[in-house]
N, CA and C of each residue as an Amber inpcrd file, in Angstrom:
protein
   282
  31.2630000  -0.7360000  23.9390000  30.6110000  -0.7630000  22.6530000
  29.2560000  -1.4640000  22.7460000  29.7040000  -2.5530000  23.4040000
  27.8480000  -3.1470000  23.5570000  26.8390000  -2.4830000  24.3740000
  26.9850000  -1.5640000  25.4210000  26.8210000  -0.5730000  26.2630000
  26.0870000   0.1710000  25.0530000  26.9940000   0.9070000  24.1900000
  26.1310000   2.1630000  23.5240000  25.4790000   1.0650000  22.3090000
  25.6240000  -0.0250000  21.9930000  24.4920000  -0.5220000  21.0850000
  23.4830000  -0.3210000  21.9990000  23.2140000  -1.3590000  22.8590000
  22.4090000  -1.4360000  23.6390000  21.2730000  -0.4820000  24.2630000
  22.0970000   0.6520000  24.3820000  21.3410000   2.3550000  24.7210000
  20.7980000   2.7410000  23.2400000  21.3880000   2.3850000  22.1040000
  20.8900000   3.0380000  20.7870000  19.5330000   1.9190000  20.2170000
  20.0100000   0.4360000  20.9030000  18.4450000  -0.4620000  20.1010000
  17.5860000   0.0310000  21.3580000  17.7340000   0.4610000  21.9850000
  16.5440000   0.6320000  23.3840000  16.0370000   2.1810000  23.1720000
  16.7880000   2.7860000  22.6120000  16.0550000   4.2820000  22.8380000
  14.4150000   4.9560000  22.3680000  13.6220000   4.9940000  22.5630000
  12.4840000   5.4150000  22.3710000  12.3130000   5.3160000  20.9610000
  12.5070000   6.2140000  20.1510000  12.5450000   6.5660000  19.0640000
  12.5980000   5.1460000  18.3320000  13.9770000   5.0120000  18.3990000
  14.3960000   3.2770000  17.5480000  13.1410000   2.2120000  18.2290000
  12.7680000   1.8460000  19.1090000  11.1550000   0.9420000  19.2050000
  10.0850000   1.4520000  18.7570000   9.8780000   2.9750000  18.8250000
   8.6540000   3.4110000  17.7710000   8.7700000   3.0930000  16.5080000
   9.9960000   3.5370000  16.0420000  10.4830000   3.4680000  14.5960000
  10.0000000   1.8180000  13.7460000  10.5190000   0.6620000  15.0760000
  10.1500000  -0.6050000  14.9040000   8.5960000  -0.9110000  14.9400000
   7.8000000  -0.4330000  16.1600000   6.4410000  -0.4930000  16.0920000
   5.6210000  -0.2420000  14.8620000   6.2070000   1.1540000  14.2770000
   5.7370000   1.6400000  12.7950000   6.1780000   0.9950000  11.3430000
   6.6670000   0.2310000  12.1460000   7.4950000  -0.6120000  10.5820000
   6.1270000  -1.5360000  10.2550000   6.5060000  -2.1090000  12.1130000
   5.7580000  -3.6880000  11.8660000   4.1120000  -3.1410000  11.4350000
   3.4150000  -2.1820000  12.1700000   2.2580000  -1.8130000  12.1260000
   1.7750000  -1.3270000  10.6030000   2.9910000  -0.9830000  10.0980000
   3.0840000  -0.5130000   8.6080000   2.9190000  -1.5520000   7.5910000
   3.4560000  -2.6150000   8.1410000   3.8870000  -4.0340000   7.0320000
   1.9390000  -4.5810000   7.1860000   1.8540000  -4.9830000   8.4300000
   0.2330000  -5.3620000   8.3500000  -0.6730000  -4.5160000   7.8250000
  -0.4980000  -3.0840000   8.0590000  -1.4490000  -2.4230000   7.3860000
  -1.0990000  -2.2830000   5.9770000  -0.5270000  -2.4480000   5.1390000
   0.0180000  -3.0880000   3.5480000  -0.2010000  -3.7220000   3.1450000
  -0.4340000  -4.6660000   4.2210000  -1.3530000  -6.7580000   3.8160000
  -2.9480000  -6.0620000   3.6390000  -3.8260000  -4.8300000   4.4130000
  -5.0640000  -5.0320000   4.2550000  -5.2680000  -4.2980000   2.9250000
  -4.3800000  -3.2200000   2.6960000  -4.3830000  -2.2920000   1.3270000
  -4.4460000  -3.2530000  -0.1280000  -3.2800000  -4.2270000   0.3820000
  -2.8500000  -5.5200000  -1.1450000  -3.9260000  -6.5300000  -1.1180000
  -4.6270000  -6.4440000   0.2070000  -6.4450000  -7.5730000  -0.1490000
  -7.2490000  -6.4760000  -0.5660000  -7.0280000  -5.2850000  -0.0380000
  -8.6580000  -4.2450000  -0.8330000  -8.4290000  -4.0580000  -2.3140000
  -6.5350000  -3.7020000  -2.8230000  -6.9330000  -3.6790000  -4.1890000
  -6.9720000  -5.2570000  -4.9760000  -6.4950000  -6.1710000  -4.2550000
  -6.5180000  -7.1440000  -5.1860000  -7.9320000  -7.6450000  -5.2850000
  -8.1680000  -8.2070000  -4.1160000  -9.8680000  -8.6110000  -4.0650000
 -10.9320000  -7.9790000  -4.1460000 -10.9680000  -6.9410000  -3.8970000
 -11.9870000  -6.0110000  -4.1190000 -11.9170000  -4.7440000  -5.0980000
 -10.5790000  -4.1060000  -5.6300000 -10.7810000  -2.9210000  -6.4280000
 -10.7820000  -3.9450000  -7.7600000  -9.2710000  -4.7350000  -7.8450000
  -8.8870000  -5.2380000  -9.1500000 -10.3480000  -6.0160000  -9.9930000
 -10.9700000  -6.6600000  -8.9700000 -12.5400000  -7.3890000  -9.3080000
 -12.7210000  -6.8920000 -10.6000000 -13.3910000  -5.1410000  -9.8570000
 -14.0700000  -4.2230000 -10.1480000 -13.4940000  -3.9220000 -11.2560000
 -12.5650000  -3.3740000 -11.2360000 -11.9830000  -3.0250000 -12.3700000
 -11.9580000  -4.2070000 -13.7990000 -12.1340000  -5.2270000 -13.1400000
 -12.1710000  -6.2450000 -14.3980000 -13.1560000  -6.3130000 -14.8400000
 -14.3080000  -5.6700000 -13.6400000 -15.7460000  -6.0980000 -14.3990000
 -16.1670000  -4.6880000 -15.1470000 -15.6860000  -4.0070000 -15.4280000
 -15.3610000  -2.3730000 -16.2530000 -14.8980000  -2.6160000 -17.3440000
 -13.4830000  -2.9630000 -17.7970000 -12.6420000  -3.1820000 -18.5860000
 -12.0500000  -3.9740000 -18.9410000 -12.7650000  -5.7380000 -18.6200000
 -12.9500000  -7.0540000 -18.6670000 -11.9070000  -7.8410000 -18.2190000
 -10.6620000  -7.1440000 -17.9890000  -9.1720000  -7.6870000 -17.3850000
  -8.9540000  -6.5550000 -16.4410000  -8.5880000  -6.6540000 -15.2670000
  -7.8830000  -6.3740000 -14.7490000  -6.5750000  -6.3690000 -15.0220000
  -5.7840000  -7.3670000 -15.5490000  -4.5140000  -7.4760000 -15.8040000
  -3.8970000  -7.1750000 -17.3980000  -3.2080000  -6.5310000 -17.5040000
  -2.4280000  -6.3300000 -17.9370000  -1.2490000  -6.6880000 -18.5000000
  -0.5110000  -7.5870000 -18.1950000   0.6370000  -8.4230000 -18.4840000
   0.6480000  -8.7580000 -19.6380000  -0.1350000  -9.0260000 -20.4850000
  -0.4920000  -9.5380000 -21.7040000  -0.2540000  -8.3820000 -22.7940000
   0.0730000  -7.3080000 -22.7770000   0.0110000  -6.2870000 -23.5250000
   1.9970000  -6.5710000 -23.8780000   2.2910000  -6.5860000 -24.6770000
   4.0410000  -6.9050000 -25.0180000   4.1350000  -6.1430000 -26.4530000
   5.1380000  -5.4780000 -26.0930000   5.6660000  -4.7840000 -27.6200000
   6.5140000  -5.0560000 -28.1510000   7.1800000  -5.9630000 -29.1760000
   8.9240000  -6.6720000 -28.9580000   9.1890000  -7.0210000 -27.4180000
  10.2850000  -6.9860000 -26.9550000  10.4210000  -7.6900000 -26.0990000
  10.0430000  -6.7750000 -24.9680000   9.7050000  -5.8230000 -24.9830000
   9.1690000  -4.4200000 -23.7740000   7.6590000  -5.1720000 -23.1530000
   7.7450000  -5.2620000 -22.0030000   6.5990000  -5.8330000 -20.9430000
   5.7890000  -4.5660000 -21.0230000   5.1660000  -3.6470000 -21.8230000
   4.2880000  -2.7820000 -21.5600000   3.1630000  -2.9830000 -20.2890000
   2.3830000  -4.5200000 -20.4900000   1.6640000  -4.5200000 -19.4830000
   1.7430000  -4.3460000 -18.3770000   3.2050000  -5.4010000 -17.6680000
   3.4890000  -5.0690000 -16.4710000   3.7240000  -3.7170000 -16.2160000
   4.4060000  -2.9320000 -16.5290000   4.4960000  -1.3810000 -16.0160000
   2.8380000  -0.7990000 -16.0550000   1.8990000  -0.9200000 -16.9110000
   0.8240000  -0.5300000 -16.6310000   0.1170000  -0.8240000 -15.8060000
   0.3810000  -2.6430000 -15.1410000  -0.2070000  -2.7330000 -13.8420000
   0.3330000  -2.1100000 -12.9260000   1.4500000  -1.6850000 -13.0300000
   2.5210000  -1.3600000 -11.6270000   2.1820000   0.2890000 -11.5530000
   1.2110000   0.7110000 -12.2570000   1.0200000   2.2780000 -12.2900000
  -0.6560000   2.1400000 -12.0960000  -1.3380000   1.3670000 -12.3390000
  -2.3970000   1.1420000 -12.4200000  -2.8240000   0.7920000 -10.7030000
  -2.0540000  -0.3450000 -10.1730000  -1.8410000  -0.4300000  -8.7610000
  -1.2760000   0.7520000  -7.6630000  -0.2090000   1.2630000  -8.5740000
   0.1730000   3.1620000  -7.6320000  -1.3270000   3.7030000  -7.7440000
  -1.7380000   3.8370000  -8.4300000  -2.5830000   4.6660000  -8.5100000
  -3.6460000   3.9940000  -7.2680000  -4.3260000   2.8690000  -7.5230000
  -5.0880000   3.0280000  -6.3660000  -4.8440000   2.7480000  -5.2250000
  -3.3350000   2.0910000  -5.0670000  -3.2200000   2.0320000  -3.6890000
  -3.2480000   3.3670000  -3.1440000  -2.3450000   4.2800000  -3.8570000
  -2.7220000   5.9960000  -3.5430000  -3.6840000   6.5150000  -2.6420000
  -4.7970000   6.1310000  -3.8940000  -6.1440000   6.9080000  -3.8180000
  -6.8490000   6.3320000  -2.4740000  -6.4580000   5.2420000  -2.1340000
  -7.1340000   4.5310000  -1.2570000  -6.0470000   5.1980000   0.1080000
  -4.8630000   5.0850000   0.0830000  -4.2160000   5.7560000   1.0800000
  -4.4140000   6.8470000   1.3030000  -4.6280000   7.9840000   0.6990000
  -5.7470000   9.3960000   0.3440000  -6.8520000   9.4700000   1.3800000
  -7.7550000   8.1990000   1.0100000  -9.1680000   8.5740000   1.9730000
  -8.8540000   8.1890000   3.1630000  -8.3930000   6.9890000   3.0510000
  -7.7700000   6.4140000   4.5400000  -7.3760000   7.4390000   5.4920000
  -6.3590000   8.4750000   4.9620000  -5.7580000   9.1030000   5.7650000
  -6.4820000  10.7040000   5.9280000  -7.3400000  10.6950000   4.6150000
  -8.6810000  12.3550000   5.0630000  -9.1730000  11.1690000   6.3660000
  -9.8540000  10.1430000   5.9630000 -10.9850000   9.4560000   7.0620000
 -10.0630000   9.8380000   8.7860000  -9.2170000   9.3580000   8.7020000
  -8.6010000   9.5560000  10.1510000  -8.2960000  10.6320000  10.6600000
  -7.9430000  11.8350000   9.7420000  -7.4420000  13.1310000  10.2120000
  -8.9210000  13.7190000  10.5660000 -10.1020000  13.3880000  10.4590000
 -10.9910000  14.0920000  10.3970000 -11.9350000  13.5000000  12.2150000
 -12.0540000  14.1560000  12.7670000 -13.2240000  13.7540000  13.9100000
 -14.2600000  12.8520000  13.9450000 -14.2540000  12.0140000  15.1820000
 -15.7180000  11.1630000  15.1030000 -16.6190000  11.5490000  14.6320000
 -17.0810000  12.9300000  14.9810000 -18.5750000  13.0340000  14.8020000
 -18.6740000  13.5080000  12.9010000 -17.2580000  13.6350000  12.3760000
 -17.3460000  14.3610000  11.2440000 -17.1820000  13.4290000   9.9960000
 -17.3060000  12.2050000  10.4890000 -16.9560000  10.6900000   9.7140000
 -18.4500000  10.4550000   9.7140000 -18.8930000  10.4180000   7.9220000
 -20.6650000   9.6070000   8.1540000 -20.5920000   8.3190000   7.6690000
């Protein structure tokens, strides 16, 4: 039994799988500094808050769900170019 663990945590696949986790988790930390520090800014200096939280209807958190859709959205959009920018060729990136 420790034999076939051992063959199943070692197999190719299962260490890529791990590589892409971890490589995944850091690249998530630079997405949660571009929208926090740099989109959310922006957006506050547009529509004078960024945040949202403050919006309450009876006891319904309206705001929070609007940040939490407000944040889908640009982490999205930003995962979008990220991933045209890379699929596309050196020379075809200006």
């Amino acid at each position: 039994m420790i034999q076939e663990l051992k063959a199943f945590l070692f197999r190719a696949d299962v260490l890529s799988l791990a590589v892409a986790v971890i490589i995944a988790m850091a690249f998530g930390k630079i997405v949660d500094s571009l929208v926090n520090d740099i989109i959310s800014p922006i957006l506050g200096m547009i529509t004078g808050n960024p945040d949202f939280s403050y919006l309450v209807i009876g006891n319904i958190k309206v705001g929070n769900f609007i940040n939490a859709v407000v944040n889908f959205a640009v982490v999205g959009t930003v995962l979008f170019f990220i991933v045209k920018a890379a699929g596309k060729k050196p020379e075809e990136i200006k």
